[in-house]
N, C-alpha and C positions, 0 to 999 in steps of 0.2 A: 431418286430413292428416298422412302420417307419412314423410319421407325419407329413402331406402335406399341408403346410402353403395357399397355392394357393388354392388346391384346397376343403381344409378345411374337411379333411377325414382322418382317419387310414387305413394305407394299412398293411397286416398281410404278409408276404414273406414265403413262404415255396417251398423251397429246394429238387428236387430229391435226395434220396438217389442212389448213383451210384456202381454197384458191379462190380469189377473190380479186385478184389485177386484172382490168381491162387489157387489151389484147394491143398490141403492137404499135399497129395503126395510128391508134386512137390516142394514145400513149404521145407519141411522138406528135400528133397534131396539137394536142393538151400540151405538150410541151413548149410546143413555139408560143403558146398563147400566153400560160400562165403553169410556170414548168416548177417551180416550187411551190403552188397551193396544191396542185395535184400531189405532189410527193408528200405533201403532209396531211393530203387524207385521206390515203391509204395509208397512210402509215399506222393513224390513229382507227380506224376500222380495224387495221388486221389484231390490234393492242385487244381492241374489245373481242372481238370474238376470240380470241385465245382466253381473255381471260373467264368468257363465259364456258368455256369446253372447261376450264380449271375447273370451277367452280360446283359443274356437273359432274364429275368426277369424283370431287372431294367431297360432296354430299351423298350418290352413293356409295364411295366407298365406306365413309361414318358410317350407312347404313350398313354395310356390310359386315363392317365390323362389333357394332352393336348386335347384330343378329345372331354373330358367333361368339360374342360374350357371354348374350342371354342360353345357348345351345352351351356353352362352357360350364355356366352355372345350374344347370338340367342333369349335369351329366356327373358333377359332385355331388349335387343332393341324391341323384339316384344312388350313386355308389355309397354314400353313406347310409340310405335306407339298405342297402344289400349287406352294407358291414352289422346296418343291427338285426337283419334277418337271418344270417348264418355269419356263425362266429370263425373267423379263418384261424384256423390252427396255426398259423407260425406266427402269433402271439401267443399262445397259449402253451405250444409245444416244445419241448429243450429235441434243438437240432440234431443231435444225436440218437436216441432212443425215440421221438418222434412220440414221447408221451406228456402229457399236461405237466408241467412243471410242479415239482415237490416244493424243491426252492431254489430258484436262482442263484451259481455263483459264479462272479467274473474269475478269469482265468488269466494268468500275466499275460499272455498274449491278446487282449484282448475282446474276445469270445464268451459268452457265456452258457453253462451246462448246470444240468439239476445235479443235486445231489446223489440220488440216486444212481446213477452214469458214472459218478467221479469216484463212488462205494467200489464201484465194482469192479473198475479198472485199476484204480492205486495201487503199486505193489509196492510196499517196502518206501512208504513216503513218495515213490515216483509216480508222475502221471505222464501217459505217453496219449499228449495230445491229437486227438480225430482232427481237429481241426489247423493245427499250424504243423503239426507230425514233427513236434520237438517234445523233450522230456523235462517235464517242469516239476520240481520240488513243491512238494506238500507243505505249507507252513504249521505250527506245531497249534494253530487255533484254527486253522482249516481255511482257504482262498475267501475273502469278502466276498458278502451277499452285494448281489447287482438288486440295490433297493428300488432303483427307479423301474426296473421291471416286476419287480417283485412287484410293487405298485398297481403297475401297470396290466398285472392279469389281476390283480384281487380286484379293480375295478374293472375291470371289461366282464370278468366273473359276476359281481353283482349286477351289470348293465342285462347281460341276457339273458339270467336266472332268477328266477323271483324269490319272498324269503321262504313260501313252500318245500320251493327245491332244496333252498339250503338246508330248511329243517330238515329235509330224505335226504340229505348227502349227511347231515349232522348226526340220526339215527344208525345211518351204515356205517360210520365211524364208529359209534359207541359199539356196536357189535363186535368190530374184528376189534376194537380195545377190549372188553370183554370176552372174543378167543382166547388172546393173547394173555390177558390175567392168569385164566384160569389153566392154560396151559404151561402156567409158569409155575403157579402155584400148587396145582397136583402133586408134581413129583415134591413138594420139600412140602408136603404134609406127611410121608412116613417118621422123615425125620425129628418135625415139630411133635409129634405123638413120641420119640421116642425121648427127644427132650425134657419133652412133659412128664412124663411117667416117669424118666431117670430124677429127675428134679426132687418129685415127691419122694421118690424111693430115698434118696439122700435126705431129705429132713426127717421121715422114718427113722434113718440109722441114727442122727445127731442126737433124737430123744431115745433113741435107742440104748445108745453108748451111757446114759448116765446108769439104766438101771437094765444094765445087756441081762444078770441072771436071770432076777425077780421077773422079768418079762419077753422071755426069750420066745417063749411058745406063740404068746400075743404078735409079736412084730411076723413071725413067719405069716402069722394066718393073714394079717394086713399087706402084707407084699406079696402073697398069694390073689390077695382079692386084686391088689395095682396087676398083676401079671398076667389075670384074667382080663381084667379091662382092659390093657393093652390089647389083649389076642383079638377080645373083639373089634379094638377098632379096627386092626388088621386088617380082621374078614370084612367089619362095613367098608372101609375105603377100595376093597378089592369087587364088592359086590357096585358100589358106587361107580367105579371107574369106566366099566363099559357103558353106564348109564351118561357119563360126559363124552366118554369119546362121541356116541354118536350125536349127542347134541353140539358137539364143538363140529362134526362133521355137515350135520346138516347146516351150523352158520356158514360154515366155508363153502358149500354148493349153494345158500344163499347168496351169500358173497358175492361168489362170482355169474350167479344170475343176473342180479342187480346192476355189479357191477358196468355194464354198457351202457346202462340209463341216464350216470352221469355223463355222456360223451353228449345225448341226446337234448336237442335244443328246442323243442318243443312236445312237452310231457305235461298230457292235461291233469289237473289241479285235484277232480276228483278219485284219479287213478295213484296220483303221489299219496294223497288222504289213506287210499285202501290201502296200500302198500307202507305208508308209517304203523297204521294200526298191526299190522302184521310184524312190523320190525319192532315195537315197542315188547309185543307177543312174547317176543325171541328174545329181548333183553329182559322182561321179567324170570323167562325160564332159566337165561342162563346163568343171574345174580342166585337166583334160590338154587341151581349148582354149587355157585361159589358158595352160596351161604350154608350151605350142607357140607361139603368139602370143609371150613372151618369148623362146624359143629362136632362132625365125624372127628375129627382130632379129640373131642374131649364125650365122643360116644353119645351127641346127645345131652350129656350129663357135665355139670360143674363139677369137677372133680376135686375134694379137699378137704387135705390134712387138717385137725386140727388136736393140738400139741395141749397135754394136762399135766399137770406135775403130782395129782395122787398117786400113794405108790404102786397102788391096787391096778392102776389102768395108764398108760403112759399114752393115748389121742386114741384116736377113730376118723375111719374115713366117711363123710358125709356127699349124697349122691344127691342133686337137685335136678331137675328135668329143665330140659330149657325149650322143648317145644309143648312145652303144659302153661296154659294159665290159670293156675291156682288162685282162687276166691280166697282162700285165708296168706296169702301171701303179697294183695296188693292193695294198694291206699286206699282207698275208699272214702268220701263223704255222704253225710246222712245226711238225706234231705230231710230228712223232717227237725231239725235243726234251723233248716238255709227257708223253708216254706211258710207265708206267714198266717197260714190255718190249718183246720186238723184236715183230712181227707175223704172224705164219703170213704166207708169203708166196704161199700157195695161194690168200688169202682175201681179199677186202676187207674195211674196219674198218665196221661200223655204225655209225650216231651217228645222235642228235636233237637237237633245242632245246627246252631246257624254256622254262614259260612265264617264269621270272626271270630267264633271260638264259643261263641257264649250256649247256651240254653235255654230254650223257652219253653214252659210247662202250661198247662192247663190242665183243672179239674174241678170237682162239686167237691163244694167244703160237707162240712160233718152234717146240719142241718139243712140239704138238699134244694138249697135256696137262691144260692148264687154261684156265678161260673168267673172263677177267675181264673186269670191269666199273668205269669211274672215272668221275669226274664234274671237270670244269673249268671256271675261269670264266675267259674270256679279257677279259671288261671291266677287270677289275683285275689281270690277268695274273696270278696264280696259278698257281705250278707245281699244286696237286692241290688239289680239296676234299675226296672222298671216295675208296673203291677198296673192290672186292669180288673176291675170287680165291676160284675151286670148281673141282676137277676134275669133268672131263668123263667120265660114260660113252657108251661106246661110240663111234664116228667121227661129227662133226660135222655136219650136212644145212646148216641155216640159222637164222636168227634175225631175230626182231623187236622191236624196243622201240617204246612210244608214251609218253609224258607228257603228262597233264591235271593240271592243275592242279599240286599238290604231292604227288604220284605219277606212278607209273612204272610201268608195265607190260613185261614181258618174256616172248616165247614163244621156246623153244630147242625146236631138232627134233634128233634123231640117228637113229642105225640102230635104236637101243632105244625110246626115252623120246621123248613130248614133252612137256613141262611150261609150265604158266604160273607166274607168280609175278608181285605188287604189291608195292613197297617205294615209303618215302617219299623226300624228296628226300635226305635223307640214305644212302638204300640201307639202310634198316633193314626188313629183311622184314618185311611184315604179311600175307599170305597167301599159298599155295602149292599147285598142285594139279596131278596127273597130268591129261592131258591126251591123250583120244584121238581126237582130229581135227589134221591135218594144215593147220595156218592159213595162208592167202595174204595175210592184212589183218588190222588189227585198229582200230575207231573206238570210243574210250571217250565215255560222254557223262554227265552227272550222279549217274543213276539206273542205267544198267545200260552193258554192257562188249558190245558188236556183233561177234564174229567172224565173217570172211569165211572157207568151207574151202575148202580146193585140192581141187577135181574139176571132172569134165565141166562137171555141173550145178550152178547156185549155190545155195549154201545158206547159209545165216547160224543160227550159233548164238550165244543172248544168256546171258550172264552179268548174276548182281549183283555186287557191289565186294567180294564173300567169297567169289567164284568158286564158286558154286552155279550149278550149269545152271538157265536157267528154262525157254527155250523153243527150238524147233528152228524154222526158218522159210525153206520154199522160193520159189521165185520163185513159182510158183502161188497162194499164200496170201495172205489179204486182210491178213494184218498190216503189210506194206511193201507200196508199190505199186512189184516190177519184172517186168517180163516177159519179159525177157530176164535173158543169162545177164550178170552183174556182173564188172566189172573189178576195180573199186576201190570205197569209199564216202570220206565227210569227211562235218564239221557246221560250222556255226558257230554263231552264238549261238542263231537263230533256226529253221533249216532243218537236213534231213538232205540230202544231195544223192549221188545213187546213178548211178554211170559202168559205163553200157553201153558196146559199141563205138564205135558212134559217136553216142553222146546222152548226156545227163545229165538224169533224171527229178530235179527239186525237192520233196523230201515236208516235210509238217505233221511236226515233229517231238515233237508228242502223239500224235496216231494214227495215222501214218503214209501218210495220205492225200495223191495228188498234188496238187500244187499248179502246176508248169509243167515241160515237158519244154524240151529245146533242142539242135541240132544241136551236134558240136562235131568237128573233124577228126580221123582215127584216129591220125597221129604226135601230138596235143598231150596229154602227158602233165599229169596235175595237181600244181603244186607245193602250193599250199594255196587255202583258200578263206576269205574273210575275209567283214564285214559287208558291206561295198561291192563289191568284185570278187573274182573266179576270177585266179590266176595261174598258167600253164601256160608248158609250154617246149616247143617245138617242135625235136623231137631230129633229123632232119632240114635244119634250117637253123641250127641252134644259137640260135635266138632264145626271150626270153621276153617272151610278151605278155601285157596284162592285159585281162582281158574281164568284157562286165557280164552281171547274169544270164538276158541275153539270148541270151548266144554272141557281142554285137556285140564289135568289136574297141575297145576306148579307147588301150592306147599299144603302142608293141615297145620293146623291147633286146635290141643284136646282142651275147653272146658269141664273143667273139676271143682266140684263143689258148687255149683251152680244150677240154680232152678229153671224148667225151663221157659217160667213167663218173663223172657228178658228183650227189653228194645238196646239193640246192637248199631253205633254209631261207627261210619270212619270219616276222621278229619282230613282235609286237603294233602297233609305228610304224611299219610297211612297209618293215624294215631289210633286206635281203639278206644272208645268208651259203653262200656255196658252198665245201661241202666236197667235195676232190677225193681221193677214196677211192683213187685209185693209187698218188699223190706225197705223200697222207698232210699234204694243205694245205690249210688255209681262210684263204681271204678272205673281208672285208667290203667291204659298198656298205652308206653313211648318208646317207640320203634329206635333204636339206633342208628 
């Protein structure tokens, strides 16, 4: 018997017997002659061939044992490929409830169970163990987390989910977090409103009390008007409420739509993309809920007291709108201050917002001669960062600038010439080229440069980033999907998005393929399009609303006091700046 360390077996050896002794006779005749040379060589024959039958033996066994080494090591890689192609649930699952662990905790017996399980069974500090069927004491900071498995799924988790998914498991969280707020927070907005409103009414009385006769008729009429605004928030937060329940209701049949998709271990990548954008949809709607639900507490409106010591008038209550952005209520700098010449006054000034913050303008100085170009940063208030001056041939038509990224794009038209040209942020030319289409638009995106031309018909020609023509691309053509004639385009991280009259086709921005169309009204111009919402201005009413990529409406802001030749910015944090190309003025709006 012979034991095989490797390959973790007994092998038993058995030996032909080999006949090989001449025969009786012969034996005995051999014998009388020369009776011990014969004994000693058969003796030494039969040594050898035993030990060639060994020898035979123990080579193929080697081989046989090699062969079910190599068949031993086939059969762990396979199993390990089957471990990363479906993920076995009893890693993943707490044995009890047979659900993905919330969080692992060891159990004094040994055992370990989620949270969740241990919630709902505990009574009274006791737990009556599923698994040792003894009654174990709650300690007063709750059973140790079993770290090492806790571990142990967060990595198996990241091994057979990519960060896609995590991002779709990341967005479903922030939703049902966002139920849960707002489900929280509803009902203690009556009482925040009655807080508020008793709060004011008390400082009322305090300037009340010094001068109660002289001003008795005044304070009723002032706690008449708080007692009106009460009522109304009342009615808003009642008119409001059924408008969240069903939004808190349809997260929850999202919810639990979704919900099986995390179990599912293979969810292709463009299907989680469509399905983030949808989730992102649902959590702008339901923050501008919650943001409404705050606002309804104070009506809309700032509400406040403020306290005089004439004898004649003892305060007054002052009402501010907090969904208006008021032109005479916000900072403002004047460009023509920050700009280092006077402006054709034939013309309005172009500008954009780069992505770092700054501003880059161009326009025709006063005597029609030259076309400059400067760059500002009004965050640190900076007379200048940069400046480019070139005279102009021929009489002016129009212009266009775009920035992506840490470039700049610039198309100038005149009666002669149209030209592109890319420069960095600095305004250091990197490339430069005659240009013979007449451009309406221009959408840059990673890989190549989208121009929209001015005609009947739309037509899009694409550039690379060294302004090489690549392709010409009418609405007919299967490389974008429009079928109509194009207004505008925009992208954002994910999607191209292509403005018809009155629709905006959503394309795959690899192949260009639709993905949703959506009605949208023919005044709402597009200011930008971000990850979560469309922001449009309705030139018409002076409003700008923010919409999901449904066309549904999420919030408005009424513009007051403002003209309507204004170019409308939004920065990376949903910051507002409106530049008012007439009076040569931007303001900011900084979102909270």
């Amino acid at each position: 018997m012979r034991w095989n360390k490797q390959a973790g077996c007994t092998v038993q050896f058995r030996f032909k017997k080999v006949n090989t002794a001449p025969s009786t006779q012969n034996i005995e005749a051999f014998e009388m002659n020369n009776k011990e040379s014969i004994s000693n060589k058969i003796l030494s024959e039969d040594q050898k061939i035993e030990s060639q039958s060994i020898e035979k033996i123990e080579v193929k066994t080697e081989f046989s044992f090699g062969k079910r080494k190599l068949e031993e090591e086939n059969e762990i890689d396979k199993a390990e490929e089957e471990l990363k192609a479906e993920k076995p649930d009893i890693f993943f699952r707490c044995l009890n409830c047979k659900l993905d662990y919330d969080l692992p905790l060891v159990l004094p017996c040994g055992d370990s169970i989620c949270l969740r399980c241990l919630q709902k069974q505990t009574r009274n500090s006791q737990f009556n163990c599923v698994f040792c069927h003894q009654v174990h004491l709650v300690p007063k900071n709750g059973f140790p987390l079993n770290k090492c498995l806790a571990k142990f799924v967060k990595s198996l988790d990241n091994l057979y989910r990519g960060p896609i998914f995590q991002d779709y498991k990341l967005n479903l969280e922030k939703i049902e977090d966002l139920k849960h707020d707002i489900s929280k927070l509803f009902p203690s907005a009556v009482g925040k409103t009655m807080k508020y409103c008793s709060e004011t009414i008390n400082e009322i009385d305090l300037a009340a009390d010094k001068q109660i006769q002289a001003i008795k008729d005044q304070r009723e009429f002032l706690v008449s008007e708080v007692d009106s605004y009460k009522t109304e928030c009342y009615e808003n937060l009642k008119n409001l409420e059924d408008n969240c329940i069903t939004n808190i209701s349809l997260a929850d049949g999202f919810i639990e739509m979704e919900k099986p998709n995390l179990k599912k271990l293979h969810l292709e990548d463009e299907f989680l993309k469509e399905r983030i954008m949808t989730m992102k949809g649902i959590q702008w709607r339901m923050l501008t809920d919650k943001k409404k639900i705050n606002n309804i507490i104070n009506n809309n409106l700032d509400l406040k007291f403020i306290p005089n010591d004439i004898n004649e008038s003892f305060g007054k209550i002052i009402k501010k709108s907090t969904n208006k952005i008021n032109r005479k209520n916000l900072k403002y700098f004047d460009l023509t201050k920050y700009l280092t010449c006077d402006v054709y006054s034939g013309l309005y000034i172009g500008a954009e917002l780069m992505p770092n913050g700054n501003f880059v303008f161009d326009y025709l100085d006063k005597n029609e001669t030259n076309w400059i170009t400067e760059i500002h940063c009004f965050q640190e208030e900076k007379q200048l960062v940069k400046r480019l001056n070139e005279s102009i041939d021929g009489q002016f038509s129009k212009s266009i600038i775009k920035s992506y990224k840490d470039k700049i794009i610039f198309y100038v038209d005149t009666n002669l010439v149209q030209s592109l040209r890319i420069t960095d942020e600095n305004l250091q030319v990197l490339n430069t080229k005659s240009c013979v289409y007449q451009l309406r638009s221009i959408l840059p995106t990673d890989s190549q440069i989208l121009c929209l031309v001015e005609r009947s018909e739309s037509q899009i020609v694409i550039f690379d980033w060294s302004l090489k023509e690549l392709l010409v691309v009418n609405k007919d053509s299967s490389y974008f999907y429009f079928p109509r004639d194009l207004v505008n385009f925009y992208a954002n991280d994910e999607y191209l998005f292509f403005r018809e009259v009155d629709c905006i086709n959503v394309l795959n921005k690899t192949n260009g393929s639709l993905v949703k169309n959506f009605k949208i009204p023919v005044d709402y111009s597009v200011i930008s399009v971000g990850n979560n919402c469309l922001v449009v201005r309705q030139i018409s009413e002076n409003k700008i609303h923010y919409l999901d990529f449904s066309g549904g409406l999420l919030d408005t802001e009424h513009l007051v006091n403002f003209d309507s030749n204004l170019s409308i910015f939004v920065d990376l944090n949903e910051n507002l700046f409106i530049v008012d190309c007439r009076n040569l003025k931007i303001y900011s709006i900084y979102k909270d």
